[in-house]
PDB file of N, CA, C and O in Angstrom:
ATOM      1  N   UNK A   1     -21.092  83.927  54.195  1.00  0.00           N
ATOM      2  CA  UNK A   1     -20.900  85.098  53.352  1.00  0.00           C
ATOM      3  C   UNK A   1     -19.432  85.306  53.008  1.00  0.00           C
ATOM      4  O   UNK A   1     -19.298  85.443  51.792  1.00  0.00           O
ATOM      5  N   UNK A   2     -18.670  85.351  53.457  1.00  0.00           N
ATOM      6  CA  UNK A   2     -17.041  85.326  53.494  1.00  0.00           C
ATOM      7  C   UNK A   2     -16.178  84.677  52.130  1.00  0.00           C
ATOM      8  O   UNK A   2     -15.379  85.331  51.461  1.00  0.00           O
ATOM      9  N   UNK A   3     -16.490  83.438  51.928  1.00  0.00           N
ATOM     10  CA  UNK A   3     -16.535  82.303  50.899  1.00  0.00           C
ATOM     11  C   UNK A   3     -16.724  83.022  49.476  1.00  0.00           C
ATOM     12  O   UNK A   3     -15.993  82.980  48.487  1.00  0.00           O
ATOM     13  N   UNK A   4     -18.334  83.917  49.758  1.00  0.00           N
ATOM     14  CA  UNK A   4     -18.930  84.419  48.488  1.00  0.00           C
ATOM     15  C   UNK A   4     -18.176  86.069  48.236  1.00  0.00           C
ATOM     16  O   UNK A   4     -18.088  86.634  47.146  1.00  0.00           O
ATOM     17  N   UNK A   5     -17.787  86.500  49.305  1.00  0.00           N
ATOM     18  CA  UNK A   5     -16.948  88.047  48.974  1.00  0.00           C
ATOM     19  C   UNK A   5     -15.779  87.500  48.497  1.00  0.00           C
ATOM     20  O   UNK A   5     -15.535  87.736  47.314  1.00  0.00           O
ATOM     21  N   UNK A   6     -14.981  86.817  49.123  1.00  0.00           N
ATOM     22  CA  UNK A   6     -13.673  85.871  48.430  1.00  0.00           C
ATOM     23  C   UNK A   6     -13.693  85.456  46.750  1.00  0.00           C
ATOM     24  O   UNK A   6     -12.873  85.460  45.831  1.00  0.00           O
ATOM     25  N   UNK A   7     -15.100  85.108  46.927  1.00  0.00           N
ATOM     26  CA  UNK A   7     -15.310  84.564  45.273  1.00  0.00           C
ATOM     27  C   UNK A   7     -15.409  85.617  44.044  1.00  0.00           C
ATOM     28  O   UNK A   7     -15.099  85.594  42.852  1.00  0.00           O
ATOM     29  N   UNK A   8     -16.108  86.733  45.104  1.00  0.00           N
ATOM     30  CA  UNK A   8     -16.137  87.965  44.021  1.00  0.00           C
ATOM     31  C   UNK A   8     -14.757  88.422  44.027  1.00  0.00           C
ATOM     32  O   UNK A   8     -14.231  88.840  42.996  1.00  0.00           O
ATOM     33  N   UNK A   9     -14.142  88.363  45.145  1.00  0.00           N
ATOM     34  CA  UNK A   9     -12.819  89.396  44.803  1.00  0.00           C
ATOM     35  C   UNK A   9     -11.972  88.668  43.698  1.00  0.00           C
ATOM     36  O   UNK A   9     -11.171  89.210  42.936  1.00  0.00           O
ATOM     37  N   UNK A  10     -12.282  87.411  43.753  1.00  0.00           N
ATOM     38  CA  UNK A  10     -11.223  86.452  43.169  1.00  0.00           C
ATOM     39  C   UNK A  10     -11.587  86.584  41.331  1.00  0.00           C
ATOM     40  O   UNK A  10     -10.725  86.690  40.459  1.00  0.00           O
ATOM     41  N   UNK A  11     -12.931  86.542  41.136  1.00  0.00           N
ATOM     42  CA  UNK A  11     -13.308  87.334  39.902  1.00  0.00           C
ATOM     43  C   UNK A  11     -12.834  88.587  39.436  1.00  0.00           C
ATOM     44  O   UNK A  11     -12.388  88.902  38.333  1.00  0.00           O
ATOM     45  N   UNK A  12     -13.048  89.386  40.691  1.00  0.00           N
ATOM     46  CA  UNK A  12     -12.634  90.557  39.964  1.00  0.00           C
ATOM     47  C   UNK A  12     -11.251  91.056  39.469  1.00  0.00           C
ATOM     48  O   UNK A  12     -10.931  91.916  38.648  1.00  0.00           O
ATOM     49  N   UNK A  13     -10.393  90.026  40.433  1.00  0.00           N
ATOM     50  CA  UNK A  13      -8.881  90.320  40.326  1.00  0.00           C
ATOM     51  C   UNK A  13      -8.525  89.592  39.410  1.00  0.00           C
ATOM     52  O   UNK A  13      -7.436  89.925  38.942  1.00  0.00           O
ATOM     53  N   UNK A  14      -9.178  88.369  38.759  1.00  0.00           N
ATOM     54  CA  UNK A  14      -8.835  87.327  37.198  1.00  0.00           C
ATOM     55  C   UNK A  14      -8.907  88.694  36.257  1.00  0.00           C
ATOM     56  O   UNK A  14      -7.928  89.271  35.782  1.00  0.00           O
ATOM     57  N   UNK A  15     -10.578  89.151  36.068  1.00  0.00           N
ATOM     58  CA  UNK A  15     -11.012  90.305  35.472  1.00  0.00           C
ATOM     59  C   UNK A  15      -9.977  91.410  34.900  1.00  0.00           C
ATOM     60  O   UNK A  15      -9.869  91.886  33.770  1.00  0.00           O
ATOM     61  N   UNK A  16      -9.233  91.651  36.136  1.00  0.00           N
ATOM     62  CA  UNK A  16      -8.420  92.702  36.502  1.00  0.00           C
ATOM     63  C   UNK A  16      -6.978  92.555  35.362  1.00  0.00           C
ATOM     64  O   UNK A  16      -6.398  93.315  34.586  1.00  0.00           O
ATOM     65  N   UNK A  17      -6.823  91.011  35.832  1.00  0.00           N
ATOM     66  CA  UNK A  17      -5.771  90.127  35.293  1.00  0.00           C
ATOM     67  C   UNK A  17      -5.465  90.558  33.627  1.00  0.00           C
ATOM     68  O   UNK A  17      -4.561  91.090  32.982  1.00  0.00           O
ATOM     69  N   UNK A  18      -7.002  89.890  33.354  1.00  0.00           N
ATOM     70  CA  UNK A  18      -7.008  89.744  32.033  1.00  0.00           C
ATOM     71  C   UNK A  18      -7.399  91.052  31.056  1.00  0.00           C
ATOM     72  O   UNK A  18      -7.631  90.945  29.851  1.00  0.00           O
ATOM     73  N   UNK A  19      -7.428  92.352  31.841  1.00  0.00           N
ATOM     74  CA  UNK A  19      -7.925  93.513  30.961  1.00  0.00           C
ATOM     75  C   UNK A  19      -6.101  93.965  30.941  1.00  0.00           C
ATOM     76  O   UNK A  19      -5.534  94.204  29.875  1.00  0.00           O
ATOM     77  N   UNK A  20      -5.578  94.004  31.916  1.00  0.00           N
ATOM     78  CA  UNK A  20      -4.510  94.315  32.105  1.00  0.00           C
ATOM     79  C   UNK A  20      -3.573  93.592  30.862  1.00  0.00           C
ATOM     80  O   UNK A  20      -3.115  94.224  29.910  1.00  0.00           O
ATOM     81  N   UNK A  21      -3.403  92.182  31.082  1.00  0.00           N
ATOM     82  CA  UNK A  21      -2.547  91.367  29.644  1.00  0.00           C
ATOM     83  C   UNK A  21      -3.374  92.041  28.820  1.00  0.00           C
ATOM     84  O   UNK A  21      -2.665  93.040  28.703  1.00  0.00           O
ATOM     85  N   UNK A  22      -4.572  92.339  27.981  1.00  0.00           N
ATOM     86  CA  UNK A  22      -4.847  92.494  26.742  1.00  0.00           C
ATOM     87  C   UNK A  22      -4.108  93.623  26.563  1.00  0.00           C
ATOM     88  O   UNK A  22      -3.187  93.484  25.758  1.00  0.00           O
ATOM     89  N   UNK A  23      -4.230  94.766  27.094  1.00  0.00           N
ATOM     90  CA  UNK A  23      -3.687  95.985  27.072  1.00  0.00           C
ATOM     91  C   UNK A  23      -2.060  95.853  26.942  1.00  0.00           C
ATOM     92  O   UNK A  23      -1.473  96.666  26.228  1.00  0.00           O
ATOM     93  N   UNK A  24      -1.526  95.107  27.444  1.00  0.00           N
ATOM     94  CA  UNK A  24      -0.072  94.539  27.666  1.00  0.00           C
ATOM     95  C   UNK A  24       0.233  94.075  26.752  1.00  0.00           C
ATOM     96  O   UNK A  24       1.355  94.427  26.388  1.00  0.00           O
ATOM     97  N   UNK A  25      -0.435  93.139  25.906  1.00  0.00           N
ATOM     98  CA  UNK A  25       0.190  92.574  25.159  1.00  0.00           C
ATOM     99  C   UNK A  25       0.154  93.226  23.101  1.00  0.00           C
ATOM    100  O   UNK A  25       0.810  92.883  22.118  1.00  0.00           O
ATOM    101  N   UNK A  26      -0.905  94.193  23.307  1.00  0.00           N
ATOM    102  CA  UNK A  26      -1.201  95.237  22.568  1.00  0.00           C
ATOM    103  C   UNK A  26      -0.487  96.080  22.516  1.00  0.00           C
ATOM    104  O   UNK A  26      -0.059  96.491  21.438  1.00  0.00           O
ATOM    105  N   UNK A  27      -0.155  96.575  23.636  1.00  0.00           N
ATOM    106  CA  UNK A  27       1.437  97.766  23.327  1.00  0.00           C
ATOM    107  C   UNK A  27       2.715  96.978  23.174  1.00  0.00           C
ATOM    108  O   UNK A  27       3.625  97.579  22.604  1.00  0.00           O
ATOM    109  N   UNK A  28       2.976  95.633  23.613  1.00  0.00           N
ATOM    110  CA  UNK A  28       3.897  94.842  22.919  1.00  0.00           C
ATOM    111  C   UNK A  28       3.668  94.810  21.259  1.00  0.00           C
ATOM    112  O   UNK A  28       4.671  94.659  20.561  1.00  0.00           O
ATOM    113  N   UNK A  29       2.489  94.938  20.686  1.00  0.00           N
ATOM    114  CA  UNK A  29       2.468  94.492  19.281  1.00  0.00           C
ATOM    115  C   UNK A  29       3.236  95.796  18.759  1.00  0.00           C
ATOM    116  O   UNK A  29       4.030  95.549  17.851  1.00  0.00           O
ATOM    117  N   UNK A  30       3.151  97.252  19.188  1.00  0.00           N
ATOM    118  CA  UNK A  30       3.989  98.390  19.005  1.00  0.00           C
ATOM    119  C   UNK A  30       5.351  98.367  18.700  1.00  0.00           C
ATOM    120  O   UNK A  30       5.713  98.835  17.621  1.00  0.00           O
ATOM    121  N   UNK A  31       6.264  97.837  19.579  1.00  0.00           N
ATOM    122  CA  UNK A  31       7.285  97.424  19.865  1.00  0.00           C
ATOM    123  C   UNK A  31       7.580  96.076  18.795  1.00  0.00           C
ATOM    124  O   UNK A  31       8.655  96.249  18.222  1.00  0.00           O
ATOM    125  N   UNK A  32       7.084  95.137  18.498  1.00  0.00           N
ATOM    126  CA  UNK A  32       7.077  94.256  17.539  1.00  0.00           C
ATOM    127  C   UNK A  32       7.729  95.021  16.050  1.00  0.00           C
ATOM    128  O   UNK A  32       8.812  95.063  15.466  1.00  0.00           O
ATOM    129  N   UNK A  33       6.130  95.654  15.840  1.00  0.00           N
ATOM    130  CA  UNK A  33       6.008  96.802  14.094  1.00  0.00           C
ATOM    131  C   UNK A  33       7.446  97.683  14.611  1.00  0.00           C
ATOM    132  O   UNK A  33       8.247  97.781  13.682  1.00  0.00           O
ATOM    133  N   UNK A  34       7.776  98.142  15.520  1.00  0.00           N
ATOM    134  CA  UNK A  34       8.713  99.747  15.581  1.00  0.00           C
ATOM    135  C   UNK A  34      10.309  98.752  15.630  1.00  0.00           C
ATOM    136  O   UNK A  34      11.401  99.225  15.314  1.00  0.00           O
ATOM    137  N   UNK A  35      10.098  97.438  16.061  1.00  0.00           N
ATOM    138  CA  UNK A  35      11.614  96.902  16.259  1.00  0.00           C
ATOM    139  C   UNK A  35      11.885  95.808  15.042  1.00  0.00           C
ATOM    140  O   UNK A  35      12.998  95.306  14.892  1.00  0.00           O
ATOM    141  N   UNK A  36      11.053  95.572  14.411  1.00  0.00           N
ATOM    142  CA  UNK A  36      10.714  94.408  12.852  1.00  0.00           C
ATOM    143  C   UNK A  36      11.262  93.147  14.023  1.00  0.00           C
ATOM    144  O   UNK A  36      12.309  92.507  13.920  1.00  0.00           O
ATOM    145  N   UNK A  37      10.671  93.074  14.655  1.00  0.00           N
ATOM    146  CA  UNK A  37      10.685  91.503  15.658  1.00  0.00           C
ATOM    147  C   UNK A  37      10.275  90.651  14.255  1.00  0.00           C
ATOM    148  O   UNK A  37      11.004  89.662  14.312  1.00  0.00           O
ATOM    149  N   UNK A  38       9.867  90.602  13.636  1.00  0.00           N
ATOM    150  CA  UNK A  38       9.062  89.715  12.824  1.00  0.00           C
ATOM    151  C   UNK A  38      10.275  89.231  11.885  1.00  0.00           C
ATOM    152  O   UNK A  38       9.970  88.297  11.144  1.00  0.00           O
ATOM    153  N   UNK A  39      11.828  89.783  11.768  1.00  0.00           N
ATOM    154  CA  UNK A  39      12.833  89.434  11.071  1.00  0.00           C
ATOM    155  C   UNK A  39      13.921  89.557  12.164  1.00  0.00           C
ATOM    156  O   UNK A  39      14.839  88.752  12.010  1.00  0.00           O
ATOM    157  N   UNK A  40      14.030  90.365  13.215  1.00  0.00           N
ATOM    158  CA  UNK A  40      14.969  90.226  14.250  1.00  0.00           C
ATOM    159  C   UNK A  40      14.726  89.934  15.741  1.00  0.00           C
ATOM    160  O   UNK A  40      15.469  90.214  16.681  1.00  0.00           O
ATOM    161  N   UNK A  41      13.423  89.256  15.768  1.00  0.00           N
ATOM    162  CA  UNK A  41      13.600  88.419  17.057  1.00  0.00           C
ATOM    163  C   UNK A  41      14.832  87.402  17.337  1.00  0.00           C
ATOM    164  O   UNK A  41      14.850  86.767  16.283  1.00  0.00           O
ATOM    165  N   UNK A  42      15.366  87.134  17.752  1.00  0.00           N
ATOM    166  CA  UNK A  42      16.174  86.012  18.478  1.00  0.00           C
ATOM    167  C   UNK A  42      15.334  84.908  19.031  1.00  0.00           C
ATOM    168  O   UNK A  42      14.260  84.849  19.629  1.00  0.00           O
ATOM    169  N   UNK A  43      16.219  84.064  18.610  1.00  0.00           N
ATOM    170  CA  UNK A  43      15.496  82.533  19.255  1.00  0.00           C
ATOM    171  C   UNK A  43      15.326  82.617  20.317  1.00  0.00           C
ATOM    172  O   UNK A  43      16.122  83.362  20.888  1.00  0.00           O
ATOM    173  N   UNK A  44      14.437  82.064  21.040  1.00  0.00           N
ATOM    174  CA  UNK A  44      14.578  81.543  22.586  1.00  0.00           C
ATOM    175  C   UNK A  44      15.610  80.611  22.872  1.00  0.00           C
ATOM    176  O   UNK A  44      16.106  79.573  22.433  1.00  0.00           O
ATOM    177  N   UNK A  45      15.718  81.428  23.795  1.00  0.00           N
ATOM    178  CA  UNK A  45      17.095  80.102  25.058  1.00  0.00           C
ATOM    179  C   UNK A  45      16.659  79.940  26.192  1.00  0.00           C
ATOM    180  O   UNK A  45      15.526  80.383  26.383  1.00  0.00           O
ATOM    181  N   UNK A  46      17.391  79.236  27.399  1.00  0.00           N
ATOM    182  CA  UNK A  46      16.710  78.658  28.306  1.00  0.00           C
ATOM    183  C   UNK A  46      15.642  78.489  28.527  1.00  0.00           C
ATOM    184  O   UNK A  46      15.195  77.408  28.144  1.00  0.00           O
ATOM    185  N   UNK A  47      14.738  79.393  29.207  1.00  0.00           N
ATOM    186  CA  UNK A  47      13.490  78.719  29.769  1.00  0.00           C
ATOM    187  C   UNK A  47      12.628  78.998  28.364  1.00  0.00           C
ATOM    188  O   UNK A  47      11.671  78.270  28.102  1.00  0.00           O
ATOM    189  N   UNK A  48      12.936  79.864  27.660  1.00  0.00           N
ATOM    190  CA  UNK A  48      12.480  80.135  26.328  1.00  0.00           C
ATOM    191  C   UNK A  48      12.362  79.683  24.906  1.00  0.00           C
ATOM    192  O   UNK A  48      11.885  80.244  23.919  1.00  0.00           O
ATOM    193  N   UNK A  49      13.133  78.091  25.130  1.00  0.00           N
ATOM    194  CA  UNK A  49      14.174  77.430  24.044  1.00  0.00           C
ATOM    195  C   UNK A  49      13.150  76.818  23.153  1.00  0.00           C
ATOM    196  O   UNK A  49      13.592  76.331  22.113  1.00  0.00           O
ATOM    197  N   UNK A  50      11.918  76.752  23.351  1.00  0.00           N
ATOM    198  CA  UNK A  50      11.111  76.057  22.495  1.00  0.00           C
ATOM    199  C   UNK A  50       9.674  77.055  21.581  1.00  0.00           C
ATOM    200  O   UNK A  50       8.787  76.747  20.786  1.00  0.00           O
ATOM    201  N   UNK A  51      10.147  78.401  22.301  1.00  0.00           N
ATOM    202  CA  UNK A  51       9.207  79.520  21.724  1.00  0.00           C
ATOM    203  C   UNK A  51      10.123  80.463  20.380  1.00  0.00           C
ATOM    204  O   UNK A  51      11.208  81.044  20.363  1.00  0.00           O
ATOM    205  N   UNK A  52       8.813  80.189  19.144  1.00  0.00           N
ATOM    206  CA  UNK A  52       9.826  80.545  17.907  1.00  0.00           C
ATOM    207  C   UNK A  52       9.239  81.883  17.688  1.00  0.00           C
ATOM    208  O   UNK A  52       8.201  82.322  18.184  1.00  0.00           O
ATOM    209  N   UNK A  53      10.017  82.443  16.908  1.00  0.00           N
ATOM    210  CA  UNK A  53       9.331  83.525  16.650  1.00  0.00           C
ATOM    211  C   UNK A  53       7.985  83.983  16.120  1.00  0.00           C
ATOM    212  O   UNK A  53       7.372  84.969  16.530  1.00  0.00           O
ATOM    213  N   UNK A  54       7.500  82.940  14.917  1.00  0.00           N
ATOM    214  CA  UNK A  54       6.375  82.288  14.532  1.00  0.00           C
ATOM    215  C   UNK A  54       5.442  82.102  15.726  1.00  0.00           C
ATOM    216  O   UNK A  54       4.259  82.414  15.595  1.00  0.00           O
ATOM    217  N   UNK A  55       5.847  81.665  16.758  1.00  0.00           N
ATOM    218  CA  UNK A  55       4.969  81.066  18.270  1.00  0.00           C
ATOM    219  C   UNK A  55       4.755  82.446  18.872  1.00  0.00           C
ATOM    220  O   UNK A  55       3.581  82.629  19.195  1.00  0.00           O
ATOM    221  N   UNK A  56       5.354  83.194  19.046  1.00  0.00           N
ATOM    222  CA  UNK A  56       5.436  84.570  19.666  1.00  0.00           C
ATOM    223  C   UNK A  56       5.003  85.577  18.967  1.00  0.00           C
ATOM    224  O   UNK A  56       4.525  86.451  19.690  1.00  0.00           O
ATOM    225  N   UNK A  57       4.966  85.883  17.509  1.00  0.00           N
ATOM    226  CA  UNK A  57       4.168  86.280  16.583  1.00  0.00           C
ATOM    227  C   UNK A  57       2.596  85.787  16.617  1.00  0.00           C
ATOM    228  O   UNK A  57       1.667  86.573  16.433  1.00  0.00           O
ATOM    229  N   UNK A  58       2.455  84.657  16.825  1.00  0.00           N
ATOM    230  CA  UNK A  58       0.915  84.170  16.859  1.00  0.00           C
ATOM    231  C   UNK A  58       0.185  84.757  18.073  1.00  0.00           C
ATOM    232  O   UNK A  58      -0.936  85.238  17.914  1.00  0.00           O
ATOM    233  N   UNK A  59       0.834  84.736  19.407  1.00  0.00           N
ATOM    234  CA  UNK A  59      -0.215  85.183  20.339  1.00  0.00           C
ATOM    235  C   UNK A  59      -0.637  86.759  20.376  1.00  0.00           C
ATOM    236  O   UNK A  59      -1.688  87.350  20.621  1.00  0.00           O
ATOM    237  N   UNK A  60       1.016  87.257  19.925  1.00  0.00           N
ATOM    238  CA  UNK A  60       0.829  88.664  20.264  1.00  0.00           C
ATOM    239  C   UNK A  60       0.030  89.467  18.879  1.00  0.00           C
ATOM    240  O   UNK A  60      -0.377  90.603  19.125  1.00  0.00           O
ATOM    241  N   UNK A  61      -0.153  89.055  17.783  1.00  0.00           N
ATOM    242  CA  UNK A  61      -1.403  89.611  16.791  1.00  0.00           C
ATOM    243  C   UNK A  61      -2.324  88.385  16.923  1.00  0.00           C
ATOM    244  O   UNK A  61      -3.181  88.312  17.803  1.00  0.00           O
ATOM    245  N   UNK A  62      -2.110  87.440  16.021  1.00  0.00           N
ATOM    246  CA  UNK A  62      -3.826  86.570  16.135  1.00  0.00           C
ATOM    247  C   UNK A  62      -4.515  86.086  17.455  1.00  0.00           C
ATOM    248  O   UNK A  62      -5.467  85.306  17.415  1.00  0.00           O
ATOM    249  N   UNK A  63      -4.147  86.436  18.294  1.00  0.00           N
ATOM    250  CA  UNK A  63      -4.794  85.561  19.647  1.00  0.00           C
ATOM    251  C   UNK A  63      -5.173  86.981  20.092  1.00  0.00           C
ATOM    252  O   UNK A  63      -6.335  87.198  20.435  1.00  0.00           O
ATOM    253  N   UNK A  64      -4.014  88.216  20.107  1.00  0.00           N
ATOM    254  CA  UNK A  64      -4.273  89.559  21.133  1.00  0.00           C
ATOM    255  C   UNK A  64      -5.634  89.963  19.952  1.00  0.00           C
ATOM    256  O   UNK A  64      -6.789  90.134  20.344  1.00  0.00           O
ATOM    257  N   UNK A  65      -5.320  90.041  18.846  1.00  0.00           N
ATOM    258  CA  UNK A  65      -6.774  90.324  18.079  1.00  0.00           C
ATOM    259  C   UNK A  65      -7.876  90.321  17.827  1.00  0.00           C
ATOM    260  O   UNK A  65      -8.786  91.068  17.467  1.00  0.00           O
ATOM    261  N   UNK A  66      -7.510  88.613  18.252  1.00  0.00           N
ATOM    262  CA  UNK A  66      -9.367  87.821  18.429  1.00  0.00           C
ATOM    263  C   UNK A  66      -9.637  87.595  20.196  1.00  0.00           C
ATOM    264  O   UNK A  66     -10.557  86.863  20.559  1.00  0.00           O
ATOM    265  N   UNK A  67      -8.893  88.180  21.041  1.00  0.00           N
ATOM    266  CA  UNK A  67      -9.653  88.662  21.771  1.00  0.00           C
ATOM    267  C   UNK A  67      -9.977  90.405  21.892  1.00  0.00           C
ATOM    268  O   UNK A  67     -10.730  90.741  22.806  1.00  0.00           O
ATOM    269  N   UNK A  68      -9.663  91.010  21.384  1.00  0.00           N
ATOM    270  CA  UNK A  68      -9.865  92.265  21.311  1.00  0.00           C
ATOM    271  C   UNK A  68     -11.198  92.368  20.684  1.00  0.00           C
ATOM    272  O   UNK A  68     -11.984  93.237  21.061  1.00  0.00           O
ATOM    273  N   UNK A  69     -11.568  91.331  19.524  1.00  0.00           N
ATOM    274  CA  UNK A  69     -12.606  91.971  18.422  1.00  0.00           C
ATOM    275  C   UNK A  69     -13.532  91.008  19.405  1.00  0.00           C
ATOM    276  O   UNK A  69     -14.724  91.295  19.295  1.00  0.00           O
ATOM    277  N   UNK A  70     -13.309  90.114  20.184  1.00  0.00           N
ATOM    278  CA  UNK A  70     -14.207  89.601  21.356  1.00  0.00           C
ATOM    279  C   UNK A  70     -15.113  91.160  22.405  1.00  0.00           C
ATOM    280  O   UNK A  70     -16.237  91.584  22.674  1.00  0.00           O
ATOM    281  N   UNK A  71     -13.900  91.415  22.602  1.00  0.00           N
ATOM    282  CA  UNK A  71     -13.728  92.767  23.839  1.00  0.00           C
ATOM    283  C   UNK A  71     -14.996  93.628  23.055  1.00  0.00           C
ATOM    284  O   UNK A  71     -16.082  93.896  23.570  1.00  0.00           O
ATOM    285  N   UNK A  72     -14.557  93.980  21.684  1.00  0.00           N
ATOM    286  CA  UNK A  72     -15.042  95.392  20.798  1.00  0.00           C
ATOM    287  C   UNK A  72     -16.383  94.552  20.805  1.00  0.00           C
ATOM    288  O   UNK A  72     -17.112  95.289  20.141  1.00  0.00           O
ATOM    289  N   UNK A  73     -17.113  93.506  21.137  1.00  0.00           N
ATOM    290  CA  UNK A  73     -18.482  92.875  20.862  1.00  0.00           C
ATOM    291  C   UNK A  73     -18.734  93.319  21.838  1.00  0.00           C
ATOM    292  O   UNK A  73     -19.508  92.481  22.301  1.00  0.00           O
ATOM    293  N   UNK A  74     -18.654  93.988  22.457  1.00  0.00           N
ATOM    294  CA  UNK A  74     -19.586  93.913  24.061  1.00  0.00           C
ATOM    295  C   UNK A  74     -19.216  93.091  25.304  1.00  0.00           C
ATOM    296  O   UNK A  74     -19.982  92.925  26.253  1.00  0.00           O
ATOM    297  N   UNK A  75     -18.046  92.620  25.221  1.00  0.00           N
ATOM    298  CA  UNK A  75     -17.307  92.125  26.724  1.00  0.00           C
ATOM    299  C   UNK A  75     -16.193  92.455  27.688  1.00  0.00           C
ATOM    300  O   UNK A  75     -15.600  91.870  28.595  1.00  0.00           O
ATOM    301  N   UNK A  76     -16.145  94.161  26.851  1.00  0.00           N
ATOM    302  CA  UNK A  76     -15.518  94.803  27.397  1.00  0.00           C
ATOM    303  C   UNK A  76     -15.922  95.665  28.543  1.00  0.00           C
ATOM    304  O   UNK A  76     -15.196  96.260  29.340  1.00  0.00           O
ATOM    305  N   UNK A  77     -17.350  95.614  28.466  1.00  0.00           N
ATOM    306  CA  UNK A  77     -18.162  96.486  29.250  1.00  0.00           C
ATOM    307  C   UNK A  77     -18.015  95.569  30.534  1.00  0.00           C
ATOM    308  O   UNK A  77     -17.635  95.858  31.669  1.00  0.00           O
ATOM    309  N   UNK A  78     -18.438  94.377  29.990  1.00  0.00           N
ATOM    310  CA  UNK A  78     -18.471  93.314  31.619  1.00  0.00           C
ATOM    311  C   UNK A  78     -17.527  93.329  32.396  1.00  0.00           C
ATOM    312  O   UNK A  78     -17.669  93.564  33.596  1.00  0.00           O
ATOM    313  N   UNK A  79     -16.259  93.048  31.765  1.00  0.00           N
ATOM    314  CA  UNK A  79     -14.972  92.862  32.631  1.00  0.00           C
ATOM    315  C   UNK A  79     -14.677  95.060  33.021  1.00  0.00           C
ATOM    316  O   UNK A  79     -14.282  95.634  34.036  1.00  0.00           O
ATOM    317  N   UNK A  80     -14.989  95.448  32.042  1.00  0.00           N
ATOM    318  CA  UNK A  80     -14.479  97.340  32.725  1.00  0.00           C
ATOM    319  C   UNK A  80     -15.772  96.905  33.834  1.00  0.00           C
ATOM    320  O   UNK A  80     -15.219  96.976  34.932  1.00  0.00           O
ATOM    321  N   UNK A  81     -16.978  96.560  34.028  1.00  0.00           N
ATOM    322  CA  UNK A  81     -18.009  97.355  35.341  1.00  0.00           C
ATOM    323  C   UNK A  81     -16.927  95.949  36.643  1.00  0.00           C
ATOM    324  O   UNK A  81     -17.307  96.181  37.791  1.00  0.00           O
ATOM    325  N   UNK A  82     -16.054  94.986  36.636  1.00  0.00           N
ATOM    326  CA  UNK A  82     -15.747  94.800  37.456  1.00  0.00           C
ATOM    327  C   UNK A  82     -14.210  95.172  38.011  1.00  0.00           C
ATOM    328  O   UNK A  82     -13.690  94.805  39.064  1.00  0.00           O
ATOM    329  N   UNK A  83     -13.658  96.020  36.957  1.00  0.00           N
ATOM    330  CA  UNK A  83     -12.202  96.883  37.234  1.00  0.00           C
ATOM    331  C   UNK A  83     -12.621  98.085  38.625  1.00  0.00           C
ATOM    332  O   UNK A  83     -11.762  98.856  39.054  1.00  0.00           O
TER     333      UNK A  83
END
């Protein structure tokens, strides 16, 4: 039994994970529109040197979007009954 409570917790805390980034990365899109990131981002440097603004623009609307309109289908309910 131990193995299988481990397995649930370990679900629920991915779960946890991933309601948390959507939400995260959604009030980043705020900050994007309110700061025009979309003309005054700065390049990446060091560990950042290969992420363009274009690259950083893509996750935080088309990726945060199409999982959101995922979420708004009915898979938001699944991951909220394991928060």
């Amino acid at each position: 039994m131990g193995r299988q409570q481990d397995y649930i917790s370990i679900v629920r805390q991915t779960a946890t994970i991933l309601w948390n980034s959507i939400n995260t990365l959604e009030a980043l899109q705020k900050e994007w529109q309110a700061l025009d990131y979309s003309a005054t981002l700065e390049a990446g440097e060091g560990e950042n040197i290969k992420q363009s603004r274009a690259d950083i623009g893509a996750v935080l609307f088309d990726t945060t979007d199409a999982l959101r309109a995922l979420l708004n289908g009915g898979h938001a309910t699944n991951l909220a009954k394991l928060l």
